[in-house]
N, C-alpha and C positions, 0 to 999 in steps of 0.2 A: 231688736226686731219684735215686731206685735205682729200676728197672726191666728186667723180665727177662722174656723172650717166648719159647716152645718152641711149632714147629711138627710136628704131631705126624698128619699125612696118610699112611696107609699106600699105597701104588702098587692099585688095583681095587679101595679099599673106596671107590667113590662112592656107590653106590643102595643105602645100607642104613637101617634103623630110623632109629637113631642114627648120628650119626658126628661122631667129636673131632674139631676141628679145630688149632686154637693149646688155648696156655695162658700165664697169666701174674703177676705179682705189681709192686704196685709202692708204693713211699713217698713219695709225692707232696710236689712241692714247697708252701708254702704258696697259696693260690689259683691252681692249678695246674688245665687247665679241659682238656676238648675237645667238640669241635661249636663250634654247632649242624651236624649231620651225620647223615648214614643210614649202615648198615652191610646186607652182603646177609648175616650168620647170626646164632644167635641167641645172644647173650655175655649169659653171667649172673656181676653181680660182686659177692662176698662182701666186707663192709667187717671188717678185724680190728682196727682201733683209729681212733682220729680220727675226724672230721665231715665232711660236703659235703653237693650238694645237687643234687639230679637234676631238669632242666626237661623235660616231655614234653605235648606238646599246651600247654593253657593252663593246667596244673599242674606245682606246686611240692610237692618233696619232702623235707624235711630231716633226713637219714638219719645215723647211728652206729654203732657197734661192734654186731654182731649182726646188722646188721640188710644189706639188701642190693638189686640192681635188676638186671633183665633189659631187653638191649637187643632191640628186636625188629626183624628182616627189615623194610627199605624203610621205618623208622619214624625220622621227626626226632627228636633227642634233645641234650641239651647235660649236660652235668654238670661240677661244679666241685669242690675240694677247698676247705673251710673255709679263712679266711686265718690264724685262730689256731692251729688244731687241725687240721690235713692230716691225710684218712682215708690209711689205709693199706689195699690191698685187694688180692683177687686176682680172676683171670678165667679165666671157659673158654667160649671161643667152639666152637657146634657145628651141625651140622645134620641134615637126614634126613628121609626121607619121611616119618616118625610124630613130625618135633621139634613141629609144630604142636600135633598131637591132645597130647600130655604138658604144653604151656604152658596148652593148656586146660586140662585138669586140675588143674594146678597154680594156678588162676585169674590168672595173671600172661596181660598184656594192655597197647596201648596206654595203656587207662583207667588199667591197675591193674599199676605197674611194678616195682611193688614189695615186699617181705616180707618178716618175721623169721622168722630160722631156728628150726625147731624144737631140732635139735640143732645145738648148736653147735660141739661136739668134733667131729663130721662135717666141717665147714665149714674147722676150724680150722685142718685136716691136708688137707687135698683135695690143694693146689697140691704137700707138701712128699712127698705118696703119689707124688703122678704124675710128681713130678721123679725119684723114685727107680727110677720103676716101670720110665722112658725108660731104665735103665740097664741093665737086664737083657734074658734073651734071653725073646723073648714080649712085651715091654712095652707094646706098641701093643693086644694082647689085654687083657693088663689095666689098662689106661687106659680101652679101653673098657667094662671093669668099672665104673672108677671115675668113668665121664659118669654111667652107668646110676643109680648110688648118689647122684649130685648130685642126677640127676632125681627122684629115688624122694623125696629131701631138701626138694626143693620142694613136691612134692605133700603130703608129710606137714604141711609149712608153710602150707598150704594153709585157709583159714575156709571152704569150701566144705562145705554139707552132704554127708550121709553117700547121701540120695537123688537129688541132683543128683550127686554122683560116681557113684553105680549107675546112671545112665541117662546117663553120657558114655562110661561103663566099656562098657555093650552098645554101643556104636555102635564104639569105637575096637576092641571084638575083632572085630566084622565085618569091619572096614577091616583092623586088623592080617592075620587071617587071610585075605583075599583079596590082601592085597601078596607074603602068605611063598610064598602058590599061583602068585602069577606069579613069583618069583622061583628057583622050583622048577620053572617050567611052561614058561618064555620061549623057550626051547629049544627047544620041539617046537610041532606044529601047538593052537593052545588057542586058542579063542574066549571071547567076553566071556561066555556061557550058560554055557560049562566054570565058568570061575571062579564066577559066580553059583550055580551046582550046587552046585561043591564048598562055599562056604561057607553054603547054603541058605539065600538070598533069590533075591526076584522081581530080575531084572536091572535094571530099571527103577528099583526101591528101594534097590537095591546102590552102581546109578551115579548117583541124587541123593544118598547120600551123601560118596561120592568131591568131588562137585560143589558140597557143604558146607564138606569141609573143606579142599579143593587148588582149588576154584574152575575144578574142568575135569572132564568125563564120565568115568567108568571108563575108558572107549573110547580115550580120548586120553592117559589116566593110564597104558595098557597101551602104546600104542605108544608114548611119549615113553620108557617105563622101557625098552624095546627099542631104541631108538635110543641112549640115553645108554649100555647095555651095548654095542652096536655101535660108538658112537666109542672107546670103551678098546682092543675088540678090533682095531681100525683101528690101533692105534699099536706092533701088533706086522706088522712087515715082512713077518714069512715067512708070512702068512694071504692069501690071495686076497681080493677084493672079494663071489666069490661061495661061498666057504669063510665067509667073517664071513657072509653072507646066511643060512645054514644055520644056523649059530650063535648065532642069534635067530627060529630058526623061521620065515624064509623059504627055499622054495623055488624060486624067481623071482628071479632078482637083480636083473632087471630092476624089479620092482614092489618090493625092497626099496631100490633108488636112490633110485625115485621118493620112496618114504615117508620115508626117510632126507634129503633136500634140503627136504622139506617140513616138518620136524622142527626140522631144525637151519639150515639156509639154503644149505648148501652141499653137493657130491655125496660118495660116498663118495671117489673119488680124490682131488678140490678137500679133501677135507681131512684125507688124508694130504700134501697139498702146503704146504696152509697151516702144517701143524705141521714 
C-alpha cells in the first residue's frame, strides 16, 4: 500500500467560504477498508483506477475508475477496496461556512454519496496540481483555487435540474452575501437588521434561512463567527483581553467575556491558559 497525506491549514484561515484542509492519494492494498467511522469535514474521493465499494446508511455502492464519494460531517461510513482489483484514489478533505450549501448543490448527501465525474481530466490532475502548487510561494492561495475548481467539478457532475439549481442558487447568494457583510462588518458595531438591510431581506426570512442551512439563527450564526475570530485573536500574547473585545466589535469587555464563555465554554483568559 503507498499513501501519502499533505496538511495544508494556513494560520487565520478558519471562518472562510471554503477552506482546504489535507490532501491525499493512495494504492490500496487488496480489501483494504476503513470505518465503519464519522469524520468532522467534508472528504471527497476521486477513484483513478481499480474497484471498492462504499457502505453509507443501508446502502451499497460499487464504484470504479471515474467515478467517486463524499464523506460527509458526523456521517457513518465504511468503504472497502475491491480484493481483486484495489481502487486507487485520491482525497481532499475541506470545510467552511458555505461547504454545506456547495454539497447541496452538488446533490451529494447522506442519501446520495456519490458521482461521476463530469470531467475527468479535472479529477485526474487535482492531487498532482496541489502537490506542486504546496511548493511554491503562494501555494496555499492557490490550492484554494484548486478546492474551488473541485467544487465547481462536483456540481457540474451534478443530475440536478437546471430550476432546482436556480432556486438553491438564490438562497445560497443571500446567505453567501450576508456571511461576506459580517465578515467585513464583525469589527465594528452591526446588528442583525444591518446585515438583513444590506443584503435586502426581512430579518426574520434571512435568519430561517441561516436556520436551514447551519441549523442555528442568523443571531447566533453572527456571534459564533465573532467568537471563533476572537479565539484566533486570543492566541496572540501582545493583544489585551479588551483590545481582542474591540476587535470584534465589542466595546464592553465585560459583556464580551460573558458572550465569549457562552460560546465556547470557557472565559477569554481560561483559554489563553488552556492553550
Amino acid at each position: 500500500m503507498s499513501r501519502i497525506e499533505m496538511n495544508v491549514v494556513p494560520a487565520g484561515w478558519t471562518q472562510m467560504e471554503l477552506l482546504l484542509l489535507f490532501f491525499g492519494w493512495e494504492a490500496c492494498d487488496p480489501a483494504h477498508y476503513w470505518g465503519p467511522g464519522v469524520r468532522d469535514s467534508y472528504i471527497v474521493h476521486y477513484i483513478h483506477e481499480g474497484r471498492g465499494t462504499v457502505y453509507m446508511g443501508d446502502q451499497e455502492y460499487k464504484l470504479s475508475e471515474g467515478q467517486g464519494f463524499v464523506i460527509l460531517p458526523d456521517t457513518l461510513i465504511h468503504y472497502e477496496a475491491d480484493p481483486k482489483e484495489p481502487w486507487t484514489y485520491s482525497w481532499f478533505g475541506f470545510k467552511g461556512v458555505q461547504a454545506k450549501a456547495f454539497m447541496q448543490r452538488a446533490q451529494l448527501s447522506p442519501e446520495h454519496p456519490i458521482y461521476d465525474a463530469h470531467d475527468t481530466n479535472t479529477m485526474e490532475h487535482l492531487y498532482t496540481e496541489m502537490v506542486q502548487a504546496s511548493t511554491r510561494p503562494g501555494g496555499d492561495v492557490m490550492n484554494q483555487s484548486l478546492l474551488y475548481r473541485l467544487v465547481a467539478e462536483l456540481i457540474s457532475s451534478s443530475p440536478v435540474k437546471e430550476e432546482i439549481g436556480q432556486l438553491l442558487s438564490n438562497k445560497e447568494t443571500y446567505i453567501r452575501q450576508a456571511v461576506q457583510f459580517m465578515e467585513n462588518r464583525y469589527s465594528q458595531r452591526t446588528s442583525i437588521l444591518d446585515i438583513a438591510q444590506a443584503v435586502g431581506l426581512d430579518r426574520t426570512y434571512l435568519s430561517g434561512l441561516f436556520k436551514e442551512r447551519y441549523g442555528m439563527s442568523l443571531q447566533s450564526f453572527f456571534l459564533e463567527y465573532r467568537m471563533n475570530r476572537a479565539a484566533e485573536l486570543l492566541q496572540n500574547p501582545g493583544l489585551s483581553v479588551s483590545e481582542v473585545a474591540h476587535s470584534v466589535g465589542y466595546t464592553d469587555p465585560l459583556l464580551f467575556s460573558k458572550m465569549f464563555k457562552r460560546v465556547t465554554g470557557v472565559s477569554p483568559k481560561g483559554s489563553r491558559n488552556r492553550d
